[in-house]
Backbone as ProteinMPNN parsed JSONL, in Angstrom:
{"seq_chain_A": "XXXXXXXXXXXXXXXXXXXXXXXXXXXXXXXXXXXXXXXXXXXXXXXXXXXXXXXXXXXXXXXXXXXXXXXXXXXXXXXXXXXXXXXXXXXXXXXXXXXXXXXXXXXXXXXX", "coords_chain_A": {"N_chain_A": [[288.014, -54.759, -34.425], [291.311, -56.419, -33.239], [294.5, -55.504, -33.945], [295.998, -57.566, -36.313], [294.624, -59.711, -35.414], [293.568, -61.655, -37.01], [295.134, -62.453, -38.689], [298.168, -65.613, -39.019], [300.465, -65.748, -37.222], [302.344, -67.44, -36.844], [305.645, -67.905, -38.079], [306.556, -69.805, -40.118], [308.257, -73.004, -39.2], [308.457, -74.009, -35.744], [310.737, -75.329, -34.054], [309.269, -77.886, -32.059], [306.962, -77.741, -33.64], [308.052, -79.318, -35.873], [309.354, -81.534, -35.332], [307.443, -83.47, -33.633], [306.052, -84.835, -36.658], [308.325, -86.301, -37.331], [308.967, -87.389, -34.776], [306.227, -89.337, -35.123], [307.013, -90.666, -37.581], [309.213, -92.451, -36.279], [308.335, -93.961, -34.185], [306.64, -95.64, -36.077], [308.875, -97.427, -37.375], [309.778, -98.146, -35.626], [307.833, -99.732, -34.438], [307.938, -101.69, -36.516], [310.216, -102.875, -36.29], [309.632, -103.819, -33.435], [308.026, -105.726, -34.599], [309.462, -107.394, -35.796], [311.229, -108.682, -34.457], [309.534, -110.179, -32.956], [308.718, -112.273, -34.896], [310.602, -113.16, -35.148], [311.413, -114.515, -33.552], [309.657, -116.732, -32.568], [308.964, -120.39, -32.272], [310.143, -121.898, -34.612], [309.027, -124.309, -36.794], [308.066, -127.516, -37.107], [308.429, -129.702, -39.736], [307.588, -132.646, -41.624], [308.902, -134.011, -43.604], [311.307, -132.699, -42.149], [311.711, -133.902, -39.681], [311.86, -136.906, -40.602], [314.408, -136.499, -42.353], [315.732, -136.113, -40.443], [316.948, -133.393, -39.728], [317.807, -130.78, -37.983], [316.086, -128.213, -35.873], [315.374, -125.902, -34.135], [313.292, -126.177, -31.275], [309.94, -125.836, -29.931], [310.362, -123.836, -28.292], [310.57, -119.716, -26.895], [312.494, -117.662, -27.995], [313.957, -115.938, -26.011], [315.993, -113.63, -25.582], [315.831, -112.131, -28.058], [312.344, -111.745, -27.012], [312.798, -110.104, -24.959], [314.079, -107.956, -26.108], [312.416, -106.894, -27.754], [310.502, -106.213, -26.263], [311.836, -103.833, -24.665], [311.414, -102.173, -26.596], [308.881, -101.49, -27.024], [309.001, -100.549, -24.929], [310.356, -98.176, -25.546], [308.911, -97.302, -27.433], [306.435, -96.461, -26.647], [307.482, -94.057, -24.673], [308.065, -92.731, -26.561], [306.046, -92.023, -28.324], [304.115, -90.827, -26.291], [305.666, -88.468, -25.31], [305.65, -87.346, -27.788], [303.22, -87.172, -27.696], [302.413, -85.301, -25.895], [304.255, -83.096, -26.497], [302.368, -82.414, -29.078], [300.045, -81.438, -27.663], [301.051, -80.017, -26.697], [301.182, -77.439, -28.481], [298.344, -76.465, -29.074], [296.406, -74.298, -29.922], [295.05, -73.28, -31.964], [292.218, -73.261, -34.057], [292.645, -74.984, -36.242], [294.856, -77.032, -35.858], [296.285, -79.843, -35.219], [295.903, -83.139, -33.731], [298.46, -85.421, -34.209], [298.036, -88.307, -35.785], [299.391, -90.676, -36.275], [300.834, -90.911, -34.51], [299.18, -91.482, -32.327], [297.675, -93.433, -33.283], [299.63, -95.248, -33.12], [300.109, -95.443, -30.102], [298.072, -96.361, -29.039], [296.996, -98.587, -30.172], [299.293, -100.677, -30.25], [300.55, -100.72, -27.698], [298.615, -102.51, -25.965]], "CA_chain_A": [[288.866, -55.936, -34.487], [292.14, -56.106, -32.886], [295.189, -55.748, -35.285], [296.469, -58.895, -36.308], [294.372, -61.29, -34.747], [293.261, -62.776, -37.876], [296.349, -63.297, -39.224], [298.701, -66.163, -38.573], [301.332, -65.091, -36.57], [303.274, -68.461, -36.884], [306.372, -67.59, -39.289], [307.078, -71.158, -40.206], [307.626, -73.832, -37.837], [309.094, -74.168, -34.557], [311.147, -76.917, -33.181], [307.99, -78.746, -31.843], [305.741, -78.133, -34.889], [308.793, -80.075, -36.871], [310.201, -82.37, -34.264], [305.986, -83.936, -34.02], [306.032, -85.802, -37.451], [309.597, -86.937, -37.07], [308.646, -88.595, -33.792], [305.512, -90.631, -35.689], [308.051, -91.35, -38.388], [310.404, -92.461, -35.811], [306.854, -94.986, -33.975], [306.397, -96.403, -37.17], [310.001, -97.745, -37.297], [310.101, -99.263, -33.594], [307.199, -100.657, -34.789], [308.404, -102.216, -37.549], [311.386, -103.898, -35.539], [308.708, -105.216, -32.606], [307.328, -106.718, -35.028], [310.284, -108.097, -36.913], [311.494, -109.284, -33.448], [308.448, -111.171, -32.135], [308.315, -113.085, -35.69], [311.769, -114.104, -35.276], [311.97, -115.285, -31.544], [308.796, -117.864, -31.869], [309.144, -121.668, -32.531], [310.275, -122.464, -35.642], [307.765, -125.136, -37.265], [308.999, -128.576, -37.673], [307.728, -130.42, -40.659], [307.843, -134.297, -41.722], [310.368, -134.353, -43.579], [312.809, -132.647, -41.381], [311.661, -135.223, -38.852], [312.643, -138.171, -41.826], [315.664, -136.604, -42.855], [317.121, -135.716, -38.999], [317.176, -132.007, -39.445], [317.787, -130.589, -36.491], [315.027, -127.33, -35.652], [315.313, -125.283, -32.574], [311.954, -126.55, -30.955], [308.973, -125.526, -29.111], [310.427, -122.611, -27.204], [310.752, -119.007, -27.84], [313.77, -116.893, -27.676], [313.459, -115.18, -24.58], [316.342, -112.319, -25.708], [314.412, -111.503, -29.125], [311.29, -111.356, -26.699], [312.852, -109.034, -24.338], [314.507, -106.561, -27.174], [310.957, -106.191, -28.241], [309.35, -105.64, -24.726], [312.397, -102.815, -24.449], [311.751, -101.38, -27.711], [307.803, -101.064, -26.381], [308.637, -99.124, -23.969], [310.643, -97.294, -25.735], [307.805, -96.729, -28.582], [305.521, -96.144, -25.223], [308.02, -93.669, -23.931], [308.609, -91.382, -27.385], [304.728, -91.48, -28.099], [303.7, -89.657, -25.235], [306.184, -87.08, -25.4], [305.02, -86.925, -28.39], [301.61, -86.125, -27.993], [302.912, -84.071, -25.205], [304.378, -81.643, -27.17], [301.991, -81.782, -30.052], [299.242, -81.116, -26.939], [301.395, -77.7, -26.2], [300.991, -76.835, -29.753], [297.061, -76.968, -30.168], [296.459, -73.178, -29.654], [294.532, -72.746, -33.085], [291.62, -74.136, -34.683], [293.506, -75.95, -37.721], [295.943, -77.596, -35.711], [295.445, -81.199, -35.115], [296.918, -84.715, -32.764], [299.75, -86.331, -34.832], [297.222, -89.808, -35.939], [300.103, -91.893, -36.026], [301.184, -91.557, -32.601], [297.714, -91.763, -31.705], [296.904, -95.123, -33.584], [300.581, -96.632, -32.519], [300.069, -95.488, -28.819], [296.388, -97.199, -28.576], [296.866, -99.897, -30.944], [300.624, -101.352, -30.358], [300.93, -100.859, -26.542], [297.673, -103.297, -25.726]], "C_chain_A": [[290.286, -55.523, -34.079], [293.11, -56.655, -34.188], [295.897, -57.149, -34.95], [295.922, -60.285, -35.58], [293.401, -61.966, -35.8], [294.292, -63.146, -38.907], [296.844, -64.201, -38.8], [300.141, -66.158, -38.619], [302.631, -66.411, -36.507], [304.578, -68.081, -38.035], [307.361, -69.133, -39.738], [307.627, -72.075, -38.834], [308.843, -74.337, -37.083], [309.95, -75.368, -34.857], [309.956, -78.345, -33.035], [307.562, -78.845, -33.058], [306.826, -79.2, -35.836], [308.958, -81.332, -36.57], [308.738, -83.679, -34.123], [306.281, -84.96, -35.082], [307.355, -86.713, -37.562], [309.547, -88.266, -35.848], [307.536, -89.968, -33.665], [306.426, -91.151, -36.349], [308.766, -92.563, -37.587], [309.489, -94.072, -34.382], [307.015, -95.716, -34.89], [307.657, -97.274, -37.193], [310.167, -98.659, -36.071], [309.023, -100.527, -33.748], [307.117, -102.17, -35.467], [309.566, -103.339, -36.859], [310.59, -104.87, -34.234], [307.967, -106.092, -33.558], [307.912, -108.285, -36.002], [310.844, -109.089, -35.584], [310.647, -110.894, -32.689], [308.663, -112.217, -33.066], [309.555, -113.793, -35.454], [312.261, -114.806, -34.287], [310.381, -116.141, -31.656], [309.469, -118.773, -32.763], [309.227, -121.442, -33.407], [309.764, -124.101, -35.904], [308.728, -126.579, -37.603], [308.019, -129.652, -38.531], [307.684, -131.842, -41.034], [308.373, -134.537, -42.252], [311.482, -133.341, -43.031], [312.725, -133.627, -40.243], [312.854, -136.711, -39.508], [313.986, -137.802, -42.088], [316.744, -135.516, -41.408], [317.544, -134.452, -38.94], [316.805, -131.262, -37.95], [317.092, -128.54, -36.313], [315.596, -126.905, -34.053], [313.517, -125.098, -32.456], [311.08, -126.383, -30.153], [309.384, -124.19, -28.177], [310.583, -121.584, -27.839], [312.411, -118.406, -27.469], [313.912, -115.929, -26.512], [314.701, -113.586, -24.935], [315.657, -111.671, -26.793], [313.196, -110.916, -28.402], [311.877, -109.601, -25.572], [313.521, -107.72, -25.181], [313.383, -106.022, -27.509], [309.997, -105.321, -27.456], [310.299, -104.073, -24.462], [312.026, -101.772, -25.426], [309.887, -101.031, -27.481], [307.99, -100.646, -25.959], [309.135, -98.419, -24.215], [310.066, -96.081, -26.623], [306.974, -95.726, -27.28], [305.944, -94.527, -24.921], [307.944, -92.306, -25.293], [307.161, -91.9, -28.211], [304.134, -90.627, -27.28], [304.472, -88.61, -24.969], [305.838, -86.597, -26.528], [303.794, -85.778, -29.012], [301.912, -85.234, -26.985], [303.145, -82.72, -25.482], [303.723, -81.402, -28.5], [300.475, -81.232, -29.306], [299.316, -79.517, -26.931], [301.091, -76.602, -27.293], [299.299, -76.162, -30.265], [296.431, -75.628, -29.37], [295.301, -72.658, -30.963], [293.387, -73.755, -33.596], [291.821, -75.264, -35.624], [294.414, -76.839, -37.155], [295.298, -79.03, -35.108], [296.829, -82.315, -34.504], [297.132, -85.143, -34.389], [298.703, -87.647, -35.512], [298.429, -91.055, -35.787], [300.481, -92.237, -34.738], [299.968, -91.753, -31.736], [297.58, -93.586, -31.871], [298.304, -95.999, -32.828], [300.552, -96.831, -30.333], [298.843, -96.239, -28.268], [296.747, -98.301, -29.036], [298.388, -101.072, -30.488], [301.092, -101.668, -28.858], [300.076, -101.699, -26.209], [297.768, -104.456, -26.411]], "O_chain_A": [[290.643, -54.402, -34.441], [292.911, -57.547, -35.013], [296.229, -57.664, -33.882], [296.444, -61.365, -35.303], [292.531, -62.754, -35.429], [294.203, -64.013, -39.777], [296.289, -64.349, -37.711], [300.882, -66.423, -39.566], [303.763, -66.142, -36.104], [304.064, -67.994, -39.15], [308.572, -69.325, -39.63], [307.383, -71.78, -37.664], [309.861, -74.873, -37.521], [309.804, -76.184, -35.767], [309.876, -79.389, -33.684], [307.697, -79.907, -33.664], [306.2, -79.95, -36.585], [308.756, -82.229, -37.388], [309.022, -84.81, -34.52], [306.756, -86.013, -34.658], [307.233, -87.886, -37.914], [309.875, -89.452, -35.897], [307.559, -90.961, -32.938], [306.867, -92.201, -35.882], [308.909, -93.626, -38.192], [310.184, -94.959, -33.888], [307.668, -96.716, -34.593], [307.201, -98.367, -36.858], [310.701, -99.752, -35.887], [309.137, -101.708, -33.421], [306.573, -103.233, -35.17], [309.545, -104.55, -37.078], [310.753, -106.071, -34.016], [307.365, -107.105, -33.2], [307.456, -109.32, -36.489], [310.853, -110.301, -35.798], [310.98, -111.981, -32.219], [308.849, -113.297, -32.504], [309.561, -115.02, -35.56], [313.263, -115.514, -34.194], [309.854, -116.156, -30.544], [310.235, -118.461, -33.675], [308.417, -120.563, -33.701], [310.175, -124.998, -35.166], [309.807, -126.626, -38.195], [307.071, -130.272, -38.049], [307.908, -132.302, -39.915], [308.892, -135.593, -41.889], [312.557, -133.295, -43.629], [313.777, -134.161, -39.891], [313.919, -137.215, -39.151], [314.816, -138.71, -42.075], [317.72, -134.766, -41.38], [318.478, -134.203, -38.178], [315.84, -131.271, -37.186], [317.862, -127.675, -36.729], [316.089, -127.587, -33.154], [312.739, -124.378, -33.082], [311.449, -126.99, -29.148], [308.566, -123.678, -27.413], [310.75, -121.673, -29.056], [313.224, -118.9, -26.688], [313.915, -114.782, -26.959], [314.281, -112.496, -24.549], [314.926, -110.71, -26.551], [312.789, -109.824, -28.799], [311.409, -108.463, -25.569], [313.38, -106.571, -24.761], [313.246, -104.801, -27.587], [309.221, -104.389, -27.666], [309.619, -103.12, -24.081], [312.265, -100.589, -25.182], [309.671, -99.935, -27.997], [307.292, -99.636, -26.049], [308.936, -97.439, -23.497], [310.3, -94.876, -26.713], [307.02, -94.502, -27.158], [305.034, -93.698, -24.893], [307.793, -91.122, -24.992], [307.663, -92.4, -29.217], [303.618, -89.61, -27.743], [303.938, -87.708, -24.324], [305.648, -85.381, -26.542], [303.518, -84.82, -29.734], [301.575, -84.095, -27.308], [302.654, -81.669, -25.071], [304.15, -80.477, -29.192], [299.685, -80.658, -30.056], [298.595, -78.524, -27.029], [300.852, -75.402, -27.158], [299.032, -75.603, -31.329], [295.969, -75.823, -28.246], [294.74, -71.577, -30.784], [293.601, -74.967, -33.557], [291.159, -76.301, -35.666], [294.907, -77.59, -37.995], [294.162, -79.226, -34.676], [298.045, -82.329, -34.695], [296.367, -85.182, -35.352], [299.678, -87.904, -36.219], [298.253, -92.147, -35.245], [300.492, -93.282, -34.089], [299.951, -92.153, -30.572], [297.459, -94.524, -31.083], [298.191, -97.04, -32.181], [300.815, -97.774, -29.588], [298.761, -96.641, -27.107], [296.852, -99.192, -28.193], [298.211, -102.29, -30.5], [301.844, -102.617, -28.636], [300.907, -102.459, -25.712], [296.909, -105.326, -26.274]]}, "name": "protein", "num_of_chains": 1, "seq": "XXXXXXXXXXXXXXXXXXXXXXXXXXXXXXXXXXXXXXXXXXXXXXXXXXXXXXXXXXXXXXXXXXXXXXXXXXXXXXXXXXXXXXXXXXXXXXXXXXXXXXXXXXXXXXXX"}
């Protein structure tokens, strides 16, 4: 057996190995705002009595800057996912080491 090759030679963790969960953290969050965005740029609902009592509703359309902050902030999720997995790709050198799941599920699930 050669010396040291069943040890692990890692002495706590890089840049990358740190920088990785920071950048799901950091998904989750963008997330969180496309989603706070979309809810707040559609039609607001107009009911029967705001009809009766002349309340005035911003009606049938959506917000078109709300929609596009959201579409920016996709690609910006888009954009710091895949560097993501990028550099948790460069990392995967060892049996134990494993893809990020969050930037997995927000890069499949949130961009479609």
């Amino acid at each position: 057996m050669v010396y040291g090759f069943d040890r692990n030679k890692r002495r706590g963790g890089d840049i990358v190995v740190r920088t990785v969960p920071i950048l799901g953290l950091v998904t989750w969050f963008v997330t969180l705002a496309i989603i706070a965005l979309i809810v707040e740029s559609r039609p607001e609902a107009k009911y029967n009595l705001d009809v009766y009592f002349n309340f005035y509703k911003r009606g049938g359309y959506w917000r078109a800057d709300l929609l596009t902050a959201a579409f920016l902030a996709a690609l910006l999720e888009l954009i710091v996912c895949t560097g993501g997995l990028y550099m948790n790709s460069m990392r995967m050198k060892r049996d134990g080491d494993q893809y990020n799941r969050g930037l997995i599920f927000n890069l499949i699930f949130f961009q479609f």
